[in-house]
Residue, then its C-alpha position, 0 to 999 in steps of 0.5 A: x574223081x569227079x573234077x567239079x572246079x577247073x579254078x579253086x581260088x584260095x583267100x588267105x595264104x597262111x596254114x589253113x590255105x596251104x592246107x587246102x591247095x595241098x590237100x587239092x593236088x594230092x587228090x589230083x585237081x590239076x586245074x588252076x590254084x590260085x592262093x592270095x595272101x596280104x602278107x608278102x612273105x610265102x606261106x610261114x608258121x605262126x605258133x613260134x611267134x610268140x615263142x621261139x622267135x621273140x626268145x631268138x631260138x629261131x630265125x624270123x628266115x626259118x618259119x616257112x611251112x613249106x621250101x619253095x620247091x615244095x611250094x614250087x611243086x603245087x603248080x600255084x598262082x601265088x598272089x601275095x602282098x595283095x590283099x582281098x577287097x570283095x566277093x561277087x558270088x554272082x559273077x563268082x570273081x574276087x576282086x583285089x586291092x591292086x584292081x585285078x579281078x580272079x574268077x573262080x569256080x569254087x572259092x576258099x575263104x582262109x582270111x583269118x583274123x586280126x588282133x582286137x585294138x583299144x580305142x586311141x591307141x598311141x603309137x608303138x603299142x604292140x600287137x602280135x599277128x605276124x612275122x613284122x610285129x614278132x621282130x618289131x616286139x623281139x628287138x625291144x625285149x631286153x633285160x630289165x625293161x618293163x612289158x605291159x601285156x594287157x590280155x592274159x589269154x594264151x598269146x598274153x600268158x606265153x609272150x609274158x613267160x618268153x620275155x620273163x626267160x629273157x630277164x624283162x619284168x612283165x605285168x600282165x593285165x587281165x579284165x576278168x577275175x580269173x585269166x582265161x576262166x571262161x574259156x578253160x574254167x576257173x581251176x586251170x585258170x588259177x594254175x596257169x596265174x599261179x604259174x607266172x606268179x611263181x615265175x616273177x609275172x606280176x598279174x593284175x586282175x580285174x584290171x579295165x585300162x583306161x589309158x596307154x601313154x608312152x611310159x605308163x598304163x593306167x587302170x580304173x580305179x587310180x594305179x599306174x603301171x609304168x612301162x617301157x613297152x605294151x603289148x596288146x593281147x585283148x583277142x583277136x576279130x575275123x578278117x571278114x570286112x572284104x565280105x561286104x556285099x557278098x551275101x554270105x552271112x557273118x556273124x564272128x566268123x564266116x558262117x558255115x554248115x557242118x561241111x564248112x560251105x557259106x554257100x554254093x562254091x564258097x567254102x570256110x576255113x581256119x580261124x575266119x570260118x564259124x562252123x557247126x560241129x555235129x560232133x558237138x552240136x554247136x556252131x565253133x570258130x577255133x582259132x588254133x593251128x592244127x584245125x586249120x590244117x585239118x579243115x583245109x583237108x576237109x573243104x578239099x575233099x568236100x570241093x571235089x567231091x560234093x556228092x559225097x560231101x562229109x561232115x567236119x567233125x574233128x575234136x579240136x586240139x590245142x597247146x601252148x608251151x609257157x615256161x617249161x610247161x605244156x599245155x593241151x587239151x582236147x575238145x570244146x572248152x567253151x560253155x562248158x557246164x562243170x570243169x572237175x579237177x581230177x588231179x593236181x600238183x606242182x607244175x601238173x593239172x588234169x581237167x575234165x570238162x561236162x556239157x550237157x551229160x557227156x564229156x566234152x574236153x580234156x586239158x592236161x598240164x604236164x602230162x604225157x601225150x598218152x594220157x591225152x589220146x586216152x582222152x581224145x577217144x572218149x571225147x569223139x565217142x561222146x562218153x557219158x560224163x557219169x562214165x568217166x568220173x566212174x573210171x577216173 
C-alpha cells in the first residue's frame, strides 16, 4: 500500500465518517485518525429515529453503530461535543470551536446536514436530525393529540405513520400538489398519500404556511389547523457554513469530482458531498444511509491510493418503511424524463424510471427484494429503456 497520509482527520462523526476511518484500517493505514463530531454521543444510527424510536420499539441507549470495543479497536482520536468552525487548506489545519487547531494531511468533509427551518419559528416547533430531537418528539407523542407535520417527504410521511401506530391524529402538510412528485413521480406520490389516507392521516395539498402559534397552523388561503405539536419536515441544508474561506467551491453541497475529492487532500462524503456519478452522468448529492457508508469505503481507497484512484459509481439505494410497507428504489429518481407504472394494487407499486433513452431508477412498494436486484443490475449496466419495457 502506498501510505500517502500519516494524518487523516475525519469531520463528521455520524456513518459516513465511521464508514471511512473503518474503511482506512482495514486497508492498513496505521497513522493518525482523528474523528470530530458536534454531537457528544459516539457514532449512532439515524434511520430509527423516525421510526423505532418515537414508537418506543428501541432505546434511544441501542443506536450505536459500533460497541465501543469496535470503536476502541480503530485506534481514533475522537473529538466529539466539538464542532468545526474552519478549513485552511493552505496550512491544511481544521480549526474547532473550542479554539484547538488539528493539522491533517488529507481531510475527510462528512459534516452532513441539518433540517431546513421556517422564518420566526415559535419555540417548540420540531424538527428531526438527532437522537435529542427523536426523544424530545417521542415524549410527546400520546394518543389523541394533534401532530402537524409540515413536509410530507419521506421523514414527514414516516413520523406521520409512527405516530398514527401510537393513537396520535396527524395532518401532513404538503406544499406541492402531489407529496413527493418531484422527487419520485406523480404515480408513486399518489400511492404513498393514498397510503395515509387510508390510515387516518389527513393530508393537505398545496398547502403554503403562513403562520405557526402555540395551538395552531395557519395556511394562505384562511384554514387553521390546530395543534398540540409541529414538527418540521421541509428538508434539510448541507452543513457547509464552516467551509467559509476555505476555497473549496459549494454550491448545495461540498463540490466533488467522480472521486469524491473538492481539492488536493480534501475529500467529500455522505450527505454534504455533491458529486458527479459517471454512472449517470450528473452531479448528485444523496442523502440516504447506505451511500454514506459506501462513499466513505471509496474516498478510503482513493485517499490511500490516489495512483490508482476509482471513480464512485454506485447505483444509490434507499427505503423507507411506513406502516407495514416497504419502500425501495434503486437509482436516481430525480429529473427523471418518464416514470411508468408497470404494476399496482393494494398496498404494491412497481415504478420504472426513463432519463434520456435508458433506465435509470426503479421503486418498488411491497415487493420482494429479488425482484429489486433484478433491477439493480439493469440499472448499472445503463439498460436501454425500450429494453426494458419489451421485457417488462
Amino acid at each position: 500500500m502506498n501510505q500517502v497520509a500519516h494524518r487523516v482527520v475525519i469531520v463528521g462523526a455520524s456513518a459516513g465518517g465511521l464508514s471511512t476511518a473503518e474503511a482506512l484500517r482495514r486497508l492498513g493505514f496505521e497513522g493518525v485518525i482523528t474523528l470530530v463530531g458536534d454531537e457528544p454521543e459516539r457514532p449512532y444510527d439515524r434511520p430509527p429515529l423516525s421510526k423505532q424510536v418515537l414508537a418506543g420499539q428501541r432505546e434511544p441507549g441501542r443506536l450505536a453503530l459500533r460497541t465501543d470495543t469496535a470503536l476502541d479497536d480503530l485506534g481514533l482520536e475522537l473529538r466529539l461535543g466539538v464542532s468545526a468552525t474552519a478549513l485552511d487548506t493552505d496550512r491544511r489545519v481544521v480549526s474547532l470551536a473550542d479554539d484547538t487547531r488539528v493539522p491533517y494531511d488529507s481531510v475527510v468533509v462528512a459534516t452532513g446536514v441539518r433540517p431546513r427551518r421556517l422564518p420566526a419559528c415559535p419555540d417548540g416547533v420540531h424538527v428531526l436530525r438527532t437522537l435529542p430531537d427523536a426523544v424530545a418528539l417521542k415524549e410527546r407523542l400520546r394518543p389523541g393529540r394533534r401532530l402537524v407535520i409540515v413536509g410530507a417527504g419521506f421523514i414527514g410521511a414516516e413520523v406521520a405513520a409512527t405516530a398514527r401506530g401510537l393513537g396520535v391524529e396527524v395532518t401532513l402538510l404538503e406544499s406541492a400538489p402531489v407529496p413527493l412528485a418531484l422527487a419520485i413521480g406523480e404515480e408513486a406520490g399518489r400511492f404513498l398519500t393514498h397510503l395515509h389516507h387510508d390510515h387516518g392521516v389527513e393530508i393537505h395539498t398545496n398547502a403554503v404556511v403562513t403562520e405557526i402559534t402555540g395551538t395552531d397552523v395557519r395556511l394562505a388561503h384562511g384554514t387553521v389547523i390546530p395543534a398540540d405539536d409541529v414538527l418540521l419536515a421541509i428538508g434539510s441544508e448541507p452543513n457547509t457554513e464552516w467551509l467559509a474561506g476555505s476555497g473549496l467551491t459549494v454550491s448545495n453541497g461540498l463540490a466533488c469530482d467522480e472521486y469524491c475529492a473538492a481539492a488536493d487532500g480534501v475529500y467529500g462524503v455522505g450527505d454534504v458531498a455533491r458529486w458527479h456519478n459517471p454512472l449517470f452522468g450528473t452531479d448528485m448529492r444523496i442523502e440516504h444511509r447506505t451511500n454514506a457508508a459506501e462513499q466513505g469505503m471509496a474516498v478510503a481507497r482513493n485517499l490511500l491510493n490516489p495512483g490508482a484512484r476509482k471513480p464512485f459509481a454506485p447505483v444509490p439505494y434507499f427505503w423507507s418503511d411506513q406502516y407495514d410497507v416497504r419502500i425501495q428504489a434503486y437509482g436516481y429518481l430525480r429529473d427523471h424524463d418518464e416514470a411508468a407504472v408497470l404494476d399496482s394494487g393494494p398496498g404494491q407499486l412497481l415504478v420504472a424510471y426513463r432519463t434520456g433513452d435508458r433506465l435509470t431508477g426503479v421503486l418498488a412498494a411491497g415487493k420482494s427484494p429479488k425482484i429489486l436486484r433484478a433491477w439493480r443490475a439493469l440499472i448499472a449496466t445503463s439498460a436501454p429503456w425500450r429494453d426494458v419495457l419489451t421485457a417488462a
